[in-house]
PyMOL CGO cylinders between C-alpha atoms (Angstrom):
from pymol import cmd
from pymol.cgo import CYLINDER

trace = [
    CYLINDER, 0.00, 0.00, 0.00, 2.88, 2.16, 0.82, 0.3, 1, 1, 1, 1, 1, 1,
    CYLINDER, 2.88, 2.16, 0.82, 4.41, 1.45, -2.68, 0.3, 1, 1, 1, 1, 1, 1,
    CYLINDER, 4.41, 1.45, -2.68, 1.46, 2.54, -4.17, 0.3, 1, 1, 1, 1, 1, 1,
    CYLINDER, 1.46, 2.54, -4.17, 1.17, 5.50, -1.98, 0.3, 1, 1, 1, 1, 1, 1,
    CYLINDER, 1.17, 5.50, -1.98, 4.47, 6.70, -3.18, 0.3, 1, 1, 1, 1, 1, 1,
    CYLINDER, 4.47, 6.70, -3.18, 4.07, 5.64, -6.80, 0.3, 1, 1, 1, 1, 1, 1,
    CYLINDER, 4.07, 5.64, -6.80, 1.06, 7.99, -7.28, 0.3, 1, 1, 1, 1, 1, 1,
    CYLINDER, 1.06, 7.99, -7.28, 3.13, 11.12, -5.35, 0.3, 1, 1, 1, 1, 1, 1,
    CYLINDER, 3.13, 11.12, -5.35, 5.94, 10.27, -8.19, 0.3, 1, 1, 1, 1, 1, 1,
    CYLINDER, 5.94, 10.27, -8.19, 3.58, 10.17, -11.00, 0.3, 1, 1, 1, 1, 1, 1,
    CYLINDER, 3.58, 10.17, -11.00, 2.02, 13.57, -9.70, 0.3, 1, 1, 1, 1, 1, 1,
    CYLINDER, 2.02, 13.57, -9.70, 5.79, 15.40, -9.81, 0.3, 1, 1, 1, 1, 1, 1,
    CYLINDER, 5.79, 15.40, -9.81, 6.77, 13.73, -12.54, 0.3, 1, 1, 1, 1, 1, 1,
    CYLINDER, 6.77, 13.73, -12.54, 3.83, 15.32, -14.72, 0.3, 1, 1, 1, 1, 1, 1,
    CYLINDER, 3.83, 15.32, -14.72, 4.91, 18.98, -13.08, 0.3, 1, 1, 1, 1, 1, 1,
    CYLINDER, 4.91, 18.98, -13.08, 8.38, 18.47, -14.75, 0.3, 1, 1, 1, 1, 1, 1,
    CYLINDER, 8.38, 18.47, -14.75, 10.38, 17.53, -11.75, 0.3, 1, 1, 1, 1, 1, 1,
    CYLINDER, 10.38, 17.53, -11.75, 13.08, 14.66, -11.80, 0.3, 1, 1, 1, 1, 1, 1,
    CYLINDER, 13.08, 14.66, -11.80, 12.50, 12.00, -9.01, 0.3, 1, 1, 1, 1, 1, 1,
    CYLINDER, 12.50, 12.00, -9.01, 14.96, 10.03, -7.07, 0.3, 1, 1, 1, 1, 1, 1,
    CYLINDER, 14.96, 10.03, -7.07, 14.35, 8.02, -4.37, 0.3, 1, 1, 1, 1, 1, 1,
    CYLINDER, 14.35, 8.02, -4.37, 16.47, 7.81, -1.43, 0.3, 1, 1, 1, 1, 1, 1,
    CYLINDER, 16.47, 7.81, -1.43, 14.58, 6.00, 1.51, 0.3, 1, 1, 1, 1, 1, 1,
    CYLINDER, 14.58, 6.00, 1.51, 14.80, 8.03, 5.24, 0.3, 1, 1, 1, 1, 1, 1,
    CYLINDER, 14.80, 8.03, 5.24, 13.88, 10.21, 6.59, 0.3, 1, 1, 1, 1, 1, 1,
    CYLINDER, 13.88, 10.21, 6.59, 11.81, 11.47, 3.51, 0.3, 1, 1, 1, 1, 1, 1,
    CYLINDER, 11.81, 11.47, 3.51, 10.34, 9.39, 0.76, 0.3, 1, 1, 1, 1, 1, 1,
    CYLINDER, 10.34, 9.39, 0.76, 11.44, 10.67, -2.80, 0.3, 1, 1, 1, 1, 1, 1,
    CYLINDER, 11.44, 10.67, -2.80, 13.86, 13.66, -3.21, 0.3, 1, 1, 1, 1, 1, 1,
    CYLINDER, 13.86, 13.66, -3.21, 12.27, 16.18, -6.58, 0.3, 1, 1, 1, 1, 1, 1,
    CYLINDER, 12.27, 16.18, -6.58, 14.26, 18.22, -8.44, 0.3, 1, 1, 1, 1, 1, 1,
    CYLINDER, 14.26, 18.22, -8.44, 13.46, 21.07, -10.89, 0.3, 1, 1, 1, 1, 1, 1,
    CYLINDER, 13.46, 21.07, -10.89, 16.35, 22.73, -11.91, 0.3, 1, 1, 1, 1, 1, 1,
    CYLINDER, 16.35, 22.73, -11.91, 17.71, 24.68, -8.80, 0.3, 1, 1, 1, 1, 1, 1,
    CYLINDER, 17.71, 24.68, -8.80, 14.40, 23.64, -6.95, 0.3, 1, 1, 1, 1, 1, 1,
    CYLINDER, 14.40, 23.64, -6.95, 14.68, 20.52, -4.74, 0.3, 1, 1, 1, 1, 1, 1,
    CYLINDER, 14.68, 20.52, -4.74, 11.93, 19.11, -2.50, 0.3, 1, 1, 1, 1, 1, 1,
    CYLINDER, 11.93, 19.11, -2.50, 11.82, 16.31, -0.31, 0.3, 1, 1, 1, 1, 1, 1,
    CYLINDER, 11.82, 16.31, -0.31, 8.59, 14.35, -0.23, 0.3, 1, 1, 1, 1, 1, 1,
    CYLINDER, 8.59, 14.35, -0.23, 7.26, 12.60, 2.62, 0.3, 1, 1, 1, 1, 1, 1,
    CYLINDER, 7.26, 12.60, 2.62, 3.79, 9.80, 1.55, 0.3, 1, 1, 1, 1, 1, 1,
    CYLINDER, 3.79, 9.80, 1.55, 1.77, 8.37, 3.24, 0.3, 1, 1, 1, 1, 1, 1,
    CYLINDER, 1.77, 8.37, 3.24, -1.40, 6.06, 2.53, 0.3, 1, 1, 1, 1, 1, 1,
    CYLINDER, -1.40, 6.06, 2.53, -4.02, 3.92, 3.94, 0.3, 1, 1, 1, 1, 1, 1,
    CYLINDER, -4.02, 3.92, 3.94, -7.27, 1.71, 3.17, 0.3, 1, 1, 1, 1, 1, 1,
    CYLINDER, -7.27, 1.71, 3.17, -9.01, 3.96, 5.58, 0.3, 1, 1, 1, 1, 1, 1,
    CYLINDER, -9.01, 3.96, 5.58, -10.07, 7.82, 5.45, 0.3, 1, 1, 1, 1, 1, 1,
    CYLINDER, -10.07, 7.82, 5.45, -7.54, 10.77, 6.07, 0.3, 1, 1, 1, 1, 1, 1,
    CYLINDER, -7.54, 10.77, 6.07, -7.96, 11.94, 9.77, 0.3, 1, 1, 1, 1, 1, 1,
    CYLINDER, -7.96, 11.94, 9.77, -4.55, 11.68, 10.74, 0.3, 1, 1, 1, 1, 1, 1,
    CYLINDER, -4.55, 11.68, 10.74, -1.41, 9.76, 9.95, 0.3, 1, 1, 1, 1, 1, 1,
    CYLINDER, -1.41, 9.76, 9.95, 1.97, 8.27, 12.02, 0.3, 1, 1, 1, 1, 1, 1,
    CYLINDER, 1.97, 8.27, 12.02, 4.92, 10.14, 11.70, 0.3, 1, 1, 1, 1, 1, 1,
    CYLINDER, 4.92, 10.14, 11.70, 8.24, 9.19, 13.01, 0.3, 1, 1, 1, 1, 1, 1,
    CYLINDER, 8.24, 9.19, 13.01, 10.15, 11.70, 15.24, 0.3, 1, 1, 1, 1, 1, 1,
    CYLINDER, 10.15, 11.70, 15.24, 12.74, 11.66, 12.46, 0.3, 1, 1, 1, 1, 1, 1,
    CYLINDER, 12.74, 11.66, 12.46, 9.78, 12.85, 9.77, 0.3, 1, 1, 1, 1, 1, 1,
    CYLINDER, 9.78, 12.85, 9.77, 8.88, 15.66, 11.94, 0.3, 1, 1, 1, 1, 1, 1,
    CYLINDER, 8.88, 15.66, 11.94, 12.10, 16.93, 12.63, 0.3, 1, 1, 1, 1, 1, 1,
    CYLINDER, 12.10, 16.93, 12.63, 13.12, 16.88, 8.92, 0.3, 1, 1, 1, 1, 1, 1,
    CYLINDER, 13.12, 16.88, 8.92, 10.03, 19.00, 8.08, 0.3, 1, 1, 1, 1, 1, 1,
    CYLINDER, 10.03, 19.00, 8.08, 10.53, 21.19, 10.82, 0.3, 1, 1, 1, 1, 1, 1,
    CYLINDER, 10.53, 21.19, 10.82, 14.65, 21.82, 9.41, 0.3, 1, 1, 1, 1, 1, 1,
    CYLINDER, 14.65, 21.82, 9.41, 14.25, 25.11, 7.87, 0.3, 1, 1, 1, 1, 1, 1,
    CYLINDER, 14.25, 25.11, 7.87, 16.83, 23.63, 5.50, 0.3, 1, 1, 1, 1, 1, 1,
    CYLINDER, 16.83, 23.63, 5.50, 14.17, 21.26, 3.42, 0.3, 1, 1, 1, 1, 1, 1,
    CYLINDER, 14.17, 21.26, 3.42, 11.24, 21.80, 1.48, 0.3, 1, 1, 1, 1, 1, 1,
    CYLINDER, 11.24, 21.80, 1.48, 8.91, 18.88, 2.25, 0.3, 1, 1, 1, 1, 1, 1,
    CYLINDER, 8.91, 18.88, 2.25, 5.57, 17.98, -0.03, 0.3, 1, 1, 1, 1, 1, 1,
    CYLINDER, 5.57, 17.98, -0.03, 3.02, 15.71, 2.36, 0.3, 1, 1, 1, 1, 1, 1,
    CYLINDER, 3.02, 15.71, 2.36, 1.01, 13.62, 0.18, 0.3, 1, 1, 1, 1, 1, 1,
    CYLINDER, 1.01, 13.62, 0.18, -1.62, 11.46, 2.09, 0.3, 1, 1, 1, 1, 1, 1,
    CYLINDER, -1.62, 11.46, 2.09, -3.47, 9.09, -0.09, 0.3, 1, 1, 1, 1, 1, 1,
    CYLINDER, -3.47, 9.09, -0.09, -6.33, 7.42, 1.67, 0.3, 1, 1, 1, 1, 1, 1,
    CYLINDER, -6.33, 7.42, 1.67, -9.25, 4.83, 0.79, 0.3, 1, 1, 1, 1, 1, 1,
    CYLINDER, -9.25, 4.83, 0.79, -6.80, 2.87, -1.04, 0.3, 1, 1, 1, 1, 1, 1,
    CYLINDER, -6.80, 2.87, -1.04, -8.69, -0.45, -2.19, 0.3, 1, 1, 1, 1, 1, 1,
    CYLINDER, -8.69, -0.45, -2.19, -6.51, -3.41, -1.96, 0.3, 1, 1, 1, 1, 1, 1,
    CYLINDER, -6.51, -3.41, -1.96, -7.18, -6.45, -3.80, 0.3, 1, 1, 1, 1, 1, 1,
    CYLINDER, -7.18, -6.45, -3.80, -6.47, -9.14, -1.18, 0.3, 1, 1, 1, 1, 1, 1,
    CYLINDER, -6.47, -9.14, -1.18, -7.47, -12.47, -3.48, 0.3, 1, 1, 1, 1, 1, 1,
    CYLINDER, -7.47, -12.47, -3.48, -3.95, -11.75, -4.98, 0.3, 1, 1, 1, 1, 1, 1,
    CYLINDER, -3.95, -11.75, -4.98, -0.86, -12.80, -4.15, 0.3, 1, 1, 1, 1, 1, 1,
    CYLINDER, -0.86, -12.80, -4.15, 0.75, -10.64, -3.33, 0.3, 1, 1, 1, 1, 1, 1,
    CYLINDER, 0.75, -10.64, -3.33, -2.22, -8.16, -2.45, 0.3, 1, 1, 1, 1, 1, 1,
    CYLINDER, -2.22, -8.16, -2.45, -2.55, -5.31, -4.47, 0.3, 1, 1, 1, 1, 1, 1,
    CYLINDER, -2.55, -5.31, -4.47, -3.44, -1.94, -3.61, 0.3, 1, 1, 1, 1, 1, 1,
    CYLINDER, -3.44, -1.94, -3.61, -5.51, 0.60, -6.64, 0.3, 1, 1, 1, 1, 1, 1,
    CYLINDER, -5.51, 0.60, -6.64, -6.88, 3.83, -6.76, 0.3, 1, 1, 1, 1, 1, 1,
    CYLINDER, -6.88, 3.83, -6.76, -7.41, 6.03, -3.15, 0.3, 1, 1, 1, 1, 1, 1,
    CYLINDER, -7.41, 6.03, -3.15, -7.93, 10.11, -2.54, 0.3, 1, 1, 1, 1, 1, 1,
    CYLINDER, -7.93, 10.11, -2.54, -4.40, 11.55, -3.11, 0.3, 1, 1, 1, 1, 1, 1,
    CYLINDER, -4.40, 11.55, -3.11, -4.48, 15.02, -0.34, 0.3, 1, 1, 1, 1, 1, 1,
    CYLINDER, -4.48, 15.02, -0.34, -0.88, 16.61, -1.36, 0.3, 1, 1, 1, 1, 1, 1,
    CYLINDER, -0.88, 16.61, -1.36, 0.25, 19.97, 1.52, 0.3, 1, 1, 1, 1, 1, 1,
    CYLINDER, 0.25, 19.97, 1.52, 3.01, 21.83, 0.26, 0.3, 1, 1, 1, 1, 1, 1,
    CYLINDER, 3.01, 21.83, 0.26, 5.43, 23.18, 1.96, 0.3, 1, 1, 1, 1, 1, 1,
    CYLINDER, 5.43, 23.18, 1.96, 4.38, 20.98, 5.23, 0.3, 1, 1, 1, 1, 1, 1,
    CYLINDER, 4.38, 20.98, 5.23, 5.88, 22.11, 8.29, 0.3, 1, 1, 1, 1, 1, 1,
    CYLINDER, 5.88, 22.11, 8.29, 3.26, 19.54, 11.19, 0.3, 1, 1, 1, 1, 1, 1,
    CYLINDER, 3.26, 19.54, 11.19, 2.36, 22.09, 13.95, 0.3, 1, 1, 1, 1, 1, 1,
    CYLINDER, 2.36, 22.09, 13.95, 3.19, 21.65, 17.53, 0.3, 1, 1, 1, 1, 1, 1,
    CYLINDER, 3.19, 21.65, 17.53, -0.67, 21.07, 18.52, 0.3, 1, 1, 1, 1, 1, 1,
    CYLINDER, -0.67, 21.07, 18.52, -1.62, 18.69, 15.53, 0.3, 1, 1, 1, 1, 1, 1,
    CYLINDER, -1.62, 18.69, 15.53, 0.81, 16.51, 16.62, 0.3, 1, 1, 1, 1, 1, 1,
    CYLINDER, 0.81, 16.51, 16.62, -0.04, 13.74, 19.70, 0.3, 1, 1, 1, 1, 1, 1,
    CYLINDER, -0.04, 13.74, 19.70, 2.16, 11.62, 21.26, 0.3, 1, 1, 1, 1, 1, 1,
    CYLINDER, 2.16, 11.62, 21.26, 1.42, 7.88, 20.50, 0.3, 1, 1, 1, 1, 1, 1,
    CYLINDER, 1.42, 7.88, 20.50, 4.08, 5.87, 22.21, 0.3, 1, 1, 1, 1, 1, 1,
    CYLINDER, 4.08, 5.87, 22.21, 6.93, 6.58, 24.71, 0.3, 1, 1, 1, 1, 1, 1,
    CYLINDER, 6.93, 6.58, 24.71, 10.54, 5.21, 24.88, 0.3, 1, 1, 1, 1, 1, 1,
    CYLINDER, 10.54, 5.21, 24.88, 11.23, 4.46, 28.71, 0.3, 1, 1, 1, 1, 1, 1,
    CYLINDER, 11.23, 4.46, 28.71, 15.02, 4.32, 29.64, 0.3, 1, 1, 1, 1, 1, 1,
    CYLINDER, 15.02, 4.32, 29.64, 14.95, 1.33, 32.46, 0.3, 1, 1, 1, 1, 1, 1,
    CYLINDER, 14.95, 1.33, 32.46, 17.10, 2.41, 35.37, 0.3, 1, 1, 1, 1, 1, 1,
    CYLINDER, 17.10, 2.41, 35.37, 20.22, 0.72, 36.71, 0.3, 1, 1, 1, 1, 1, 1,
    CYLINDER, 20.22, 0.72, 36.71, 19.54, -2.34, 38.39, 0.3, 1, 1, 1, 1, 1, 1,
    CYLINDER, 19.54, -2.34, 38.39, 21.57, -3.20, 41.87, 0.3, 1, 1, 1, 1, 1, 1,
    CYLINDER, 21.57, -3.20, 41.87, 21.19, -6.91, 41.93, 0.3, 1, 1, 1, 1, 1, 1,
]
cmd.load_cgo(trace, "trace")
């Protein structure tokens, strides 16, 4: 579903003239456009939009003042699940440019908890 996610976000730039190469973390594909470079983070699902997981590493790299990051979202992705392997078709493509996540849209899902020294 991811795959697909990211294919339709590449197909998108591609047809607005930028080159695509994709480099893995922390973003998804890096677009070029002559001097212009932006860094595009996907996402998708089989369900609707409301919200998505980010890693701390996702939201710190669109936060750096340094990158230009594209969110695309693609939701209600149908996935064909009598295949092998499954495969995912279609979905809602939402695309926010220039995405910096604000402070008070984001919520804390799960904590890291540093276990203390042990004496015995």
């Amino acid at each position: 579903m991811e795959e697909h996610a990211e294919q339709l976000a590449i197909t998108h730039n591609e047809n607005q003239g930028w080159t695509i190469e994709k480099l893995g973390k922390p973003y998804d594909p890096r677009c070029t456009r002559g001097a212009e470079e932006r860094h595009i983070e996907v996402k998708g699902t089989m369900g609707a939009a409301t919200s998505v997981e980010l890693t701390i590493n996702e939201v710190l790299h669109a936060w750096d003042k340094g990158n230009t990051v594209d969110l695309y979202v693609v939701s209600d992705i149908p996935v064909d699940t009598h295949t092998e392997p499954y495969t995912a078709s279609g979905g809602t493509v939402s695309h926010y440019t220039d995405w910096e996540p604000a402070e008070e849209d984001l919520r804390p899902r799960k904590y890291e908890y540093r276990l203390p020294e042990t004496t015995a």
